[in-house]
N, C-alpha and C positions, 0 to 999 in steps of 0.2 A: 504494500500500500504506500504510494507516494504520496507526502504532504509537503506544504509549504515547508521554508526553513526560518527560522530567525537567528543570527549567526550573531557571536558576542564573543570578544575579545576572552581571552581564560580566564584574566582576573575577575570578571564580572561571576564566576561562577558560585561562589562563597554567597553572594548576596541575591542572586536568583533563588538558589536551595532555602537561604533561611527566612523569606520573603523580603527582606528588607529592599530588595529592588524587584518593582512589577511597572515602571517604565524605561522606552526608551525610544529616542529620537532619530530617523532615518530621511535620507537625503537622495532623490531617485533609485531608491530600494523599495515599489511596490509594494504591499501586505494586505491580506483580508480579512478579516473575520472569521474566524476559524477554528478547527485544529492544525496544528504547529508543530514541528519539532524543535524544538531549542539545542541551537549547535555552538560547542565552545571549544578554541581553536588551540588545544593543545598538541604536542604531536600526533597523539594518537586521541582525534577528537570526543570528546564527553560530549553525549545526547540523549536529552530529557524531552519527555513528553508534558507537550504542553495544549495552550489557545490563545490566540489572538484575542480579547476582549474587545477591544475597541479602535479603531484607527481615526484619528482626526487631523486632517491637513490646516496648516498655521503658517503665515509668513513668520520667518525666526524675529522677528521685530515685536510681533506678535505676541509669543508664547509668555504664558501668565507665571511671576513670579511663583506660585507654588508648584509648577509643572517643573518648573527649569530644578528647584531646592527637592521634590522627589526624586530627579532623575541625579542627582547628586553634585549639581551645581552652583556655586557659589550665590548666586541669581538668576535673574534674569539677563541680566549686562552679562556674563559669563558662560552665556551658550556658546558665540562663535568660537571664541578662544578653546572652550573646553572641546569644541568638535571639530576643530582644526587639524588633531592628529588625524584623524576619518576623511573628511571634507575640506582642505586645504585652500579650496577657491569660492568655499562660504561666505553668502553675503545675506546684510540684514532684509533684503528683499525675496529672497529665495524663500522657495516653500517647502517648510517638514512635516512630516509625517508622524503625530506622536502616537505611538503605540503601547496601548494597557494591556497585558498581558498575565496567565497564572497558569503556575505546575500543576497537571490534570493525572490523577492516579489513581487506579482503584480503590473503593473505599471500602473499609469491613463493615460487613453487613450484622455479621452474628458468629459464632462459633456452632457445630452442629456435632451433637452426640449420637450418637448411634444407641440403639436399644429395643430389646424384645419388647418390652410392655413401656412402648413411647407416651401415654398418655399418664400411665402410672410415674416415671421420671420428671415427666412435666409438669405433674403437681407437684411432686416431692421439690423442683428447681424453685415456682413458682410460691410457695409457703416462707422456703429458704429464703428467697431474695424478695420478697414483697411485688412481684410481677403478678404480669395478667396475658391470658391467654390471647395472642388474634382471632378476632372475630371469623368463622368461616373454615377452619382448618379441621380437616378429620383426623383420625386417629394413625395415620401413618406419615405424619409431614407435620411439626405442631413450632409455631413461632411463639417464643416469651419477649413482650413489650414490657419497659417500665412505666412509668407514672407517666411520661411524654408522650409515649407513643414510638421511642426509638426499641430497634430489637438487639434484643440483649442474648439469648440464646434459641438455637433449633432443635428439636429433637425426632430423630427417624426412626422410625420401625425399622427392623430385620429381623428376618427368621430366625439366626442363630447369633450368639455371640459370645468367645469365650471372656472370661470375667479377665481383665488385667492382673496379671503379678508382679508388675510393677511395686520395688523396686527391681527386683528379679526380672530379668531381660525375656523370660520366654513368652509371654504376650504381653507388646508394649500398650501404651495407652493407646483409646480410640477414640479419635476427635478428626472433624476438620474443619476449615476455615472457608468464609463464604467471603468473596467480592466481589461488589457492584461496579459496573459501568454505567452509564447512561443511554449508547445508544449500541446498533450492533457491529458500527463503524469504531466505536471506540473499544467494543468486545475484541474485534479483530486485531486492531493495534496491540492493545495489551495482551494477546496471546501470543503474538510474534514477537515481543518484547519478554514475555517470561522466557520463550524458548530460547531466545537467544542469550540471553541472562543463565538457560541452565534448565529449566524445566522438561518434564517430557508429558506428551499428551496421552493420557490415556482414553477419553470420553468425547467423542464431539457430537452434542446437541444445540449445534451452533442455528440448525434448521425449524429446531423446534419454533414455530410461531410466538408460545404463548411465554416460555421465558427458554429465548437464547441463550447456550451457557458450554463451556467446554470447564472438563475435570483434567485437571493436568496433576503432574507430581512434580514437589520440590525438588531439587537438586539430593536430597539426603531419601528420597523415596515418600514424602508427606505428601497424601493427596488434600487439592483444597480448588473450590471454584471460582469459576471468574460468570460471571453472569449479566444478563440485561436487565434492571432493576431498578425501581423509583426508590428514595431512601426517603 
């Protein structure tokens, strides 16, 4: 899947990760609204999955002191200077491009236990922790919501399951981990992204209609889902 790119000097990288920088200003460098890749230029380049939030074109005369003091510029008087190294033949009538932008990654949905008598576990969780059932769920597929409405655990039926002996290695613990996406373009992404990262796919219901979703394993053998999912 090919995306757009937004390419950022290496040092800018520290401050992308920790959000402290979500703009920045381009000069006949086109962008749209979108999904993004974020590329930083070291020898062997770092790329982060991202989105374009917003583009808005400004003569640099223009641009509003608190646009130029985000993007980490002394002012507004200190855009041309500071984009000098980029744009050398910058001028205050020229038009830029500012671009709002954030790191887009799967989000954890829930943790999902496995279990013969899944309804029976589902109370026992929800007593424990002060949770409530989702409305709608039968007895093989059971979501605990807290007080908000966020999900806090899933619990699945299966026919068998040997009990953990854990610490004792001969059957380790059974859990897995569930992640959302939003759409099924950004399912895709982030499955070619784990893979490449290390993962291997075991499961693809990438076709399923009603929730897209591939089961893949961690690089240590941990299975856990990537899915299409409103949080």
């Amino acid at each position: 899947m090919s995306l757009q790119e937004l390419r950022f000097r290496a040092s800018h990288l520290d401050a992308v990760r920790d959000g402290t920088k979500r703009i920045t200003m381009r000069f006949n460098d086109p962008v749209e609204v979108g999904p993004a890749t974020l590329v930083f230029e070291f020898d062997e380049e770092v790329r982060l999955p991202g989105r374009i939030v917003s583009a808005v074109a400004k003569r640099v005369d223009a641009v509003a002191e608190e646009e130029a003091l985000e993007d980490g510029f002394a002012g507004a008087h200190d855009v041309i200077a500071g984009l000098s190294s980029y744009y050398p033949d910058l001028r205050p009538s020229d038009e830029l491009v500012i671009v709002r932008f954030e790191l887009v990654y799967p989000r954890r949905m829930h943790t999902a236990l496995d279990a013969t008598d899944a309804r029976g576990l589902a109370e026992f969780y929800r007593e424990l922790l002060g949770l409530r059932f989702r409305p709608g769920d039968d007895d093989t597929w059971i979501v605990l919501l807290d007080a908000d409405g966020n999900r806090q655990l899933a619990i699945q039926q299966v026919a068998e399951l040997k009990r953990s002996t854990w610490p004792s290695p001969d059957v380790p613990m059974q859990a897995h981990l569930d992640y959302a996406v939003p759409s099924v373009e950004e399912l895709e992404r982030h499955r070619q992204r784990a893979e490449e990262l290390g993962a291997r796919l075991l499961n693809d219901r990438s076709a399923d209609e009603g929730e897209p979703l591939y089961v893949l394993a961690d690089p240590a053998g941990h299975p856990f889902c990537l899915l299409v999912a409103d949080l």
